[in-house]
N, C-alpha and C positions, 0 to 999 in steps of 0.2 A: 650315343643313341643308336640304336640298330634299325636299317632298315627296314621298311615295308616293301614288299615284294607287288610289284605293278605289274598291269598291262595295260597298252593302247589296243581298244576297238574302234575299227574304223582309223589304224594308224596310216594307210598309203594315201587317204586326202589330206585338203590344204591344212584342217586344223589338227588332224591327226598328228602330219608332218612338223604344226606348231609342238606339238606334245614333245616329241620325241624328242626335239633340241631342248625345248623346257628344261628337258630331265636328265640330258648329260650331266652328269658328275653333283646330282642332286646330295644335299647333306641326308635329307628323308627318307629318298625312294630309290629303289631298283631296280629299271627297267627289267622284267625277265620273259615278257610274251608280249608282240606284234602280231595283233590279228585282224583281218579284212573277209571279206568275202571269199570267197571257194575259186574264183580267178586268180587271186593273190597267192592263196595257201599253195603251200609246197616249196614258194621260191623263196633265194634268201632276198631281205628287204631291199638292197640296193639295187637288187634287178625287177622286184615288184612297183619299184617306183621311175625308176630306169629317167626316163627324159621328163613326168610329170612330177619330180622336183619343183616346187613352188616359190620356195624360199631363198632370201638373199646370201645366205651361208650354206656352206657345204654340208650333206649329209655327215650325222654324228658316226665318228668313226665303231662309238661301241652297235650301234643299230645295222651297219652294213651285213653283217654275215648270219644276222639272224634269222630263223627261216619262219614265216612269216605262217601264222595259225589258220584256220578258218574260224571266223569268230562264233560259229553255231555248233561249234564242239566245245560244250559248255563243259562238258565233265572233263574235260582235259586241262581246260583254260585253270579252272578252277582249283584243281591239284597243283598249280604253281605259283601260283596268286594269294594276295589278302585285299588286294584294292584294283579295281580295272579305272581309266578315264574314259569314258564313250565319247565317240566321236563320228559314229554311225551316220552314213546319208541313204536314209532308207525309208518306208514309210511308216507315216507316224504308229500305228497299229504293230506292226515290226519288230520298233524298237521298246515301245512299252511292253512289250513280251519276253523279249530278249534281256531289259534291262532287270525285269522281274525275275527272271530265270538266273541271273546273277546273282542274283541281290539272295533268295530263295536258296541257293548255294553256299550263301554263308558269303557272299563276296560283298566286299563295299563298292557299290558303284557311285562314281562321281559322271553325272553328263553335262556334256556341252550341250545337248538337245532339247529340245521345246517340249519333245512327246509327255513327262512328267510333270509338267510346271504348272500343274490346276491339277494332278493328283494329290487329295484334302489335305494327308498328312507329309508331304513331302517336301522337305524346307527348298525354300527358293533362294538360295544362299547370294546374297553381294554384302561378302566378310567385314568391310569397316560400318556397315549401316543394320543390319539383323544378325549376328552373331547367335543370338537369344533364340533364333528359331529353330536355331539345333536341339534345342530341350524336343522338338518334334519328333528325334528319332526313337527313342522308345515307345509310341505308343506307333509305330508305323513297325518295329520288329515285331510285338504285338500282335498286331495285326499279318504279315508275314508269316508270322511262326518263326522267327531266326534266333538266333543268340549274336550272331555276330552282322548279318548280313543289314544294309539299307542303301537307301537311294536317296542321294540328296542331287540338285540342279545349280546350274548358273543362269540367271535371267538372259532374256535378250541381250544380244549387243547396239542394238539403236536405245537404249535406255541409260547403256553405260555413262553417258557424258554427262547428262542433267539431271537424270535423280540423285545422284553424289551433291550437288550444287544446291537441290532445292531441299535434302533432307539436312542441311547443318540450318536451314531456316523454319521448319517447322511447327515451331513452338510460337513463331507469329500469325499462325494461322493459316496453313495454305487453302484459299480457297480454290480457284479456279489458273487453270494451266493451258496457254497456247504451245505449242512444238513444234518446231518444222524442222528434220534430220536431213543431210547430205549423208549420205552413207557411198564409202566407198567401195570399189568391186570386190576386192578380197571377201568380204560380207556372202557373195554368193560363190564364193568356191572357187574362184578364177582369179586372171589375171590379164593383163591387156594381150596377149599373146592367143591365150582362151579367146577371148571378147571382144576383139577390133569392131566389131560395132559400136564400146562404149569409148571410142576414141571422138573427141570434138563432140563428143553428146550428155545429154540430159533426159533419164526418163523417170518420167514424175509419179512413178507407180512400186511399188514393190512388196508381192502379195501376202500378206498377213502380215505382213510389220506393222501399220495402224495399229490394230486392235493391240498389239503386245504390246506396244507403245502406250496404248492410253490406260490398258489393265494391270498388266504386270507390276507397273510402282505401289499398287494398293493393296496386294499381296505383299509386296516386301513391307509397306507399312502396317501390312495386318496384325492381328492375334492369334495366338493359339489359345483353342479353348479345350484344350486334352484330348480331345480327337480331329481336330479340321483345324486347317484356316480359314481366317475369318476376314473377308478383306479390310480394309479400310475405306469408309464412304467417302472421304473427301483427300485431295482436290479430284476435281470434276477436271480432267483431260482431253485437251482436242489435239490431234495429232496429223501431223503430213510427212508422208519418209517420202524422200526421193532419191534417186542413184546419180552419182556422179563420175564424171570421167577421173577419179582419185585411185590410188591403190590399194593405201590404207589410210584408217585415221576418219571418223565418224564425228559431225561438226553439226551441232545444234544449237538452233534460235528458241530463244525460250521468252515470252510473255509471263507473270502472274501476278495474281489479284491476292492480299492475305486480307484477313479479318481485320487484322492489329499495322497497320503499314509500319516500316520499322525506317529510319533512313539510313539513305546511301551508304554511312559512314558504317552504321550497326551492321549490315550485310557486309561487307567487304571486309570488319573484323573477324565474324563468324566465321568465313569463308579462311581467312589467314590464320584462327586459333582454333581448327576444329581438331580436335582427337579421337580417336575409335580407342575402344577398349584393346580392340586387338594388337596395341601397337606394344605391349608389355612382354606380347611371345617373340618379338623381332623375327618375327618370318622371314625365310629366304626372301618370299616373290613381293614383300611389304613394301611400298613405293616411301624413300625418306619420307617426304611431305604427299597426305591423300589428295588435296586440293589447293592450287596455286592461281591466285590470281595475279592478273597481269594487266600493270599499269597503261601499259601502251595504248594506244586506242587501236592498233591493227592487227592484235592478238585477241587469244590463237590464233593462228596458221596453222595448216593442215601439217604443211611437210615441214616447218621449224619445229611442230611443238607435237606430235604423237607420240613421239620418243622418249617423252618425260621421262624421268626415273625408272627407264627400260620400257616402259611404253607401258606401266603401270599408276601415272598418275591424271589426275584427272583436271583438266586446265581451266582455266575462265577467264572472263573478259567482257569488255565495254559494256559493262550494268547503267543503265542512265533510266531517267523517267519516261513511263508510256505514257503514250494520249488518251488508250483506252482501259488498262490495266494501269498497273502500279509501277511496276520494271520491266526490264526486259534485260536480256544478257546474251552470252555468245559462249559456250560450252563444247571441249575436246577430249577425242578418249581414244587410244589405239584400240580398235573392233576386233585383232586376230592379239591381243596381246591382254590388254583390261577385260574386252567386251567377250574372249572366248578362251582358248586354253588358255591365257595365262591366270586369268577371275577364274576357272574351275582349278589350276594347280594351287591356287593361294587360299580356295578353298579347302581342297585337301592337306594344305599344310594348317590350320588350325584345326582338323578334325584330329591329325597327330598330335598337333600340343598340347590339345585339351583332353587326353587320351581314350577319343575316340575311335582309336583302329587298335586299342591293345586289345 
């Protein structure tokens, strides 16, 4: 199989810096342009990132000597490229201009960023549960004007843990959903070295996560009707994210209510025989098993179980009866691995298999 020829935008932050190790000695991709901001550009990458190194592994040695773009020299980018990962911390207005100006170029952009995720035609990709809404991208080149160029997204990463869990139960009817998310700091760019305030603390806020939280899953459950998505009306979603003194690894309580109540036993089969289509292309970043439950009653854990299957599977635990809903469970997802580059790399590995980037 012959490469595709990549770039990181927005490679010298935390997820960017995820990218970049992603893609050492990728079977698919080749890394060939690092670009940042116009502070970045000119230097090579190991001195652009110099001590704000994030990550628990050492810079990739193919990324060190690279010298590092400015990512708003689109006509440069573009002559070495056939697919960018955006990884932009910039504003939302910004980056939907930048990401169109790619896309517009004939580039494939894959983002990690929110700024597209309610642009009509633009798939909201989490690859084991909508694969199908990639049929979205021609009528978004279409609209474009491209041949080759589109933009597809990775949802949220406070969504990554429980929407996995509650879309293998669907067909029971989900009606109504409680949530409450621990999200850890990594989520916002940092690390406890960044952040000694989120040492010994709890802050019960974190801005616009709600609403992703509670809209986002009904876009992935939506339709396409040949030009837009169409969300999905139900379940009806109540959401609470909060930050926690964690690193990584994003742990959600989950409540809901179905039409059809199905038992204990039926869910926890579901949940242990579930298969995606996409498990027939054996993707690089495809976790063994998508969702594991676990017998214990004290699992997940944060720091035993984010690691899953490289911190791409998505964990579960203590399902028992609610008082006011039907169940309730206990849902794990690595947020800088499932929840961000790694859910946009695994997206981009089935846009290759299904030969979307020929």
């Amino acid at each position: 199989m012959k490469k595709t020829r990549v770039g990181i935008l927005g490679a010298t932050g935390m997820v960017g810096q995820r990218f970049v190790s992603l893609l050492e000695n990728h079977p698919y991709f080749e890394v060939v342009v690092l670009a940042a901001s116009s502070n970045s550009s000119g230097m090579k990458y190991i001195d652009s990132v110099n001590d704000r190194w994030k990550l628990n592994q050492p810079i990739p040695e193919y990324a060190k000597n690279i010298i590092v773009e400015d990512v708003q020299n689109v006509d440069s980018v573009k002559e070495k490229v056939d697919l960018v990962f955006c990884a932009l911390n910039m504003d939302k207005d910004e980056i939907i201009k930048i990401e169109e100006l790619y896309a517009k170029s004939e580039v494939v952009v894959v983002s990690n960023n929110s700024a597209h995720r309610w642009t009509e035609d633009v798939p909201m990709l989490m690859p084991e549960i909508n694969s199908h809404h990639l049929e979205a991208i021609q009528a978004q080149k279409d609209r474009l004007g491209t041949k080759k160029g589109f933009i597809i997204v990775k949802p949220n990463c406070s969504i990554q843990s429980y929407v996995p869990a509650l879309n293998a139960l669907k067909d029971f009817g989900l009606e109504k959903v409680v949530v409450s998310t621990y999200q850890a700091i990594s989520g916002s760019g940092k690390n406890f070295s960044d952040w000694p305030e989120m040492v010994d603390n709890v802050i019960p806020f974190i801005s616009g996560e709600e609403a992703k939280s509670e809209l986002e899953p009904l876009k992935i459950w939506g339709t396409f009707d040949g030009k837009k998505f169409v969300n999905a009306s139900e379940p009806i979603i109540s959401a609470q994210c909060i930050r926690v003194p964690v690193l990584d690894g994003h742990l959600a309580t989950v409540s809901v209510k179905f039409k059809e109540k199905p038992s204990k036993e039926e869910i926890i089969k579901r949940w242990k025989e579930y298969r995606s289509e996409i498990e027939k292309y054996r993707l690089p970043l495809s976790p063994n098993k998508f969702l594991t439950y676990f017998e214990e009653e004290n699992r997940p854990q944060t720091k035993l179980d984010r690691d899953l299957y490289n911190g791409m599977g998505i964990s579960i635990g203590r399902l028992r009866e609610d008082n006011i809903y039907d169940y309730k469970f206990v849902c794990l997802s690595h947020n800088t691995l499932r929840g961000a580059a790694g859910g946009a790399l695994l997206g981009a590995e089935l846009l290759k298999a299904k030969g979307l980037l020929d």
